[in-house]
C-alpha positions, 0 to 999 in steps of 0.5 A, spaced: 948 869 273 942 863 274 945 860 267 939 860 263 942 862 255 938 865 250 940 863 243 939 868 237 939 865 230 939 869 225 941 868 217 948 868 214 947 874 211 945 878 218 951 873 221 957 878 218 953 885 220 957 889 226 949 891 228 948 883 231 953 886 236 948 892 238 943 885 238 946 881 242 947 888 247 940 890 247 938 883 250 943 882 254 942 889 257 935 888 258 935 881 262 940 884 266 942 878 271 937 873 270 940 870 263 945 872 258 943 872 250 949 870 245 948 868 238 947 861 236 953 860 232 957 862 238 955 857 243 960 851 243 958 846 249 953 850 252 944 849 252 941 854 251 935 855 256 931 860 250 931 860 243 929 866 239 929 866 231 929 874 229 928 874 221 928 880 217 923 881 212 927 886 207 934 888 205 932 895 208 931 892 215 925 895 215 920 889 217 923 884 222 919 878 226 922 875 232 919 868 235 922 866 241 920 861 247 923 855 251 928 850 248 924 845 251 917 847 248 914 846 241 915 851 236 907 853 236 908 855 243 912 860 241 911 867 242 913 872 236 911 880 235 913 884 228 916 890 228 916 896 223 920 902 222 921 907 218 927 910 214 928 916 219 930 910 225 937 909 224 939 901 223 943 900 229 937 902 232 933 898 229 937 893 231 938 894 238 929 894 238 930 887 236 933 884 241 929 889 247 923 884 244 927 878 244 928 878 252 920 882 252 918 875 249 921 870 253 920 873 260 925 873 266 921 868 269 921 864 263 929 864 262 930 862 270 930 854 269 928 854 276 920 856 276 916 852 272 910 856 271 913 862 267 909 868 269 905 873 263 911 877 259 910 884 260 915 891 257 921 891 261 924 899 263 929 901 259 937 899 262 940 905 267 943 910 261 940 907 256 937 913 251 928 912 251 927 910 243 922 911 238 923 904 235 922 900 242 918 894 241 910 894 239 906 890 236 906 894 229 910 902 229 905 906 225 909 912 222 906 917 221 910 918 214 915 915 211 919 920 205 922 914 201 915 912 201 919 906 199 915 900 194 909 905 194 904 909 191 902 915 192 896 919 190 895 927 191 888 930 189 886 936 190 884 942 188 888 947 183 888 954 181 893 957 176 895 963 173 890 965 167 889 970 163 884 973 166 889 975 172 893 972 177 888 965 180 884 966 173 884 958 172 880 954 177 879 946 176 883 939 180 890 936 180 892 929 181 899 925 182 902 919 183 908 918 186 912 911 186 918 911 191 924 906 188 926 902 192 930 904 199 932 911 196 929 918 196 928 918 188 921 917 185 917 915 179 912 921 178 906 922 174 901 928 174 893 930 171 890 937 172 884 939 170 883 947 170 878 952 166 878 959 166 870 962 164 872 969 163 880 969 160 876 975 156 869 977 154 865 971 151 871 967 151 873 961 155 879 957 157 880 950 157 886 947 159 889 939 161 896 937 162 899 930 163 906 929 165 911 924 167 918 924 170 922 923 177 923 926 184 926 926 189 923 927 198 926 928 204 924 929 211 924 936 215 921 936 222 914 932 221 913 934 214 915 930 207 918 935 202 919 932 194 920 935 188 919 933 182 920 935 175 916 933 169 915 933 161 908 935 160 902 935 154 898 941 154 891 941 150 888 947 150 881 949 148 878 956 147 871 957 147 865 962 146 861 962 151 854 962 147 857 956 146 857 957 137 865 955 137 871 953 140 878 951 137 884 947 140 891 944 140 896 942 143 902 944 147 909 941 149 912 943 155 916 942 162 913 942 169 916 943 175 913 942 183 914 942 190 910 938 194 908 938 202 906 934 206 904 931 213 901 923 214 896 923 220 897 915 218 900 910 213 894 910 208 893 918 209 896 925 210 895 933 207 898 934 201 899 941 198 903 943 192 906 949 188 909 949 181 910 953 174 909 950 167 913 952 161 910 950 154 913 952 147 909 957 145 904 961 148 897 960 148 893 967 144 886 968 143 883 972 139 875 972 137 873 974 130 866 976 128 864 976 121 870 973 118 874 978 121 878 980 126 877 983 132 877 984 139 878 983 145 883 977 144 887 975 151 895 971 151 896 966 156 902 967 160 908 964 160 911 960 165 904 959 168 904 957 176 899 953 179 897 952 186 894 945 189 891 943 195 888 936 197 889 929 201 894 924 199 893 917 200 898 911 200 895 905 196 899 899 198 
């Protein structure tokens, strides 16, 4: 071994995690013989040849900055990368990518007090038996999603079409949700808005319907989809209308709603969305058509439970 040392800093916090050890093994297993990499706190008599301060942006361990360079140089003409995982990475992995970084950004050369002019950093390949990651270093990992979708809204539109009257796709119109992942768990805050109109639940009469719901939810991940499910209390306004345009009538519904909902993100920002579900309210929704003051036929009854159906795009807003 030359005896160049690369110190790593870390918090205090970090200082008592067991995956500071696949760190300091990572870094170590990268630079092989030319240096070896220790944590600052454990270095007594000796100087360190290269700094390296790895900071961790979240307590999920999500987001970490890494800033090394020579001992002698001034902070300025460090080198520094970030990287970004996702849920899906396991921690120790995570870990292990920080300290492949480290010895990516002090260089081989850089560590050998022997050359004065440090060659330009590039990747080093993996150490023999050590498994390819997902997670190696880059300059930002974009995922392609994240089912915890964690400190982020969410929003799902698209169109919907429902049961109705009429039969089994009577009622056409748009869908909207948003969607707040709490904190690192798999649990959500969700909302929904949907809009669906059936021009013909009989003849001459017409179907309004808008729902508003609030609730929670839950995603995971299967393969290269995210899949959440979400439950909700929901307001219907319903309005029946002649379609000579000469009278109408509505009112109000409570209910509850339940989805699922599917999709696959191309990038952070936007993905495919498709989503299925049924509503239950409190009462069914009757229609009849008087004429004269009387009534008469035709009349038409909304079933219960109605399902609806939602296809569209979901867009990340933060």
């Amino acid at each position: 071994m030359s005896g160049a040392l690369i110190a790593i800093e870390i918090s205090a916090q970090d200082s008592v995690s067991p995956n500071r050890v696949a760190l300091v093994r990572a870094c170590n297993q990268s630079v092989g013989t030319a240096a070896e990499c220790a944590l600052l706190s454990e270095i007594n008599a000796r100087s360190p040849t290269a700094l390296a301060v790895v900071s961790w942006a979240d307590a999920q361990h999500l987001v970490v900055r890494i800033e090394a360079g020579p001992s002698g140089a001034a902070r300025s003409e460090w080198h520094a990368r970030e990287l970004r995982f996702v849920t899906a990475d396991s921690e120790v992995e995570r870990w292990r990518a920080a300290g492949l970084a480290i010895a990516i950004l002090v260089g081989q050369r850089e560590m050998d007090p022997t050359v004065s002019e440090p060659r330009p950093v590039v990747a080093m390949p993996p150490h023999p038996g050590q498994k390819p990651s997902h997670s190696a270093p880059q300059e930002q990992v974009s995922p392609r999603f994240d089912p915890r979708r964690a400190a982020r809204f969410t929003l799902g539109a698209g169109a919907e079409v429902a049961r109705g009257a009429s039969g089994a796709l009577g009622a056409q119109g748009v869908g909207l949700t948003l969607t707040h992942g709490l904190g690192a768990l798999p649990l959500l805050a969700v909302g929904s808005l949907s809009y669906t109109r059936e021009f013909h639940a009989v003849e001459r009469v017409g179907l309004e319907h808008v729902d508003v719901g609030a609730g929670a939810g839950a995603a995971a991940v299967i393969g290269p989809f995210v899949i959440a499910a979400r439950l909700e209390p929901v307001i219907t306004w319903v309005r029946a209308s002649l379609s000579s345009g000469h009278g109408s009538k509505a009112g109000f519904l409570l209910g509850v709603q339940g989805d699922t909902d599917l999709s696959y993100w191309w990038t952070r920002q936007l993905g495919v969305w498709f989503s299925v579900g049924l509503t239950e309210s409190t009462a069914r929704t009757l229609v009849r058509v008087s004429t004269q003051g009387a009534t008469a036929g035709p009349w038409a009854v909304v079933p219960e439970p109605v399902w609806h159906g939602s296809l569209g795009f979901v867009i990340g807003l933060d």
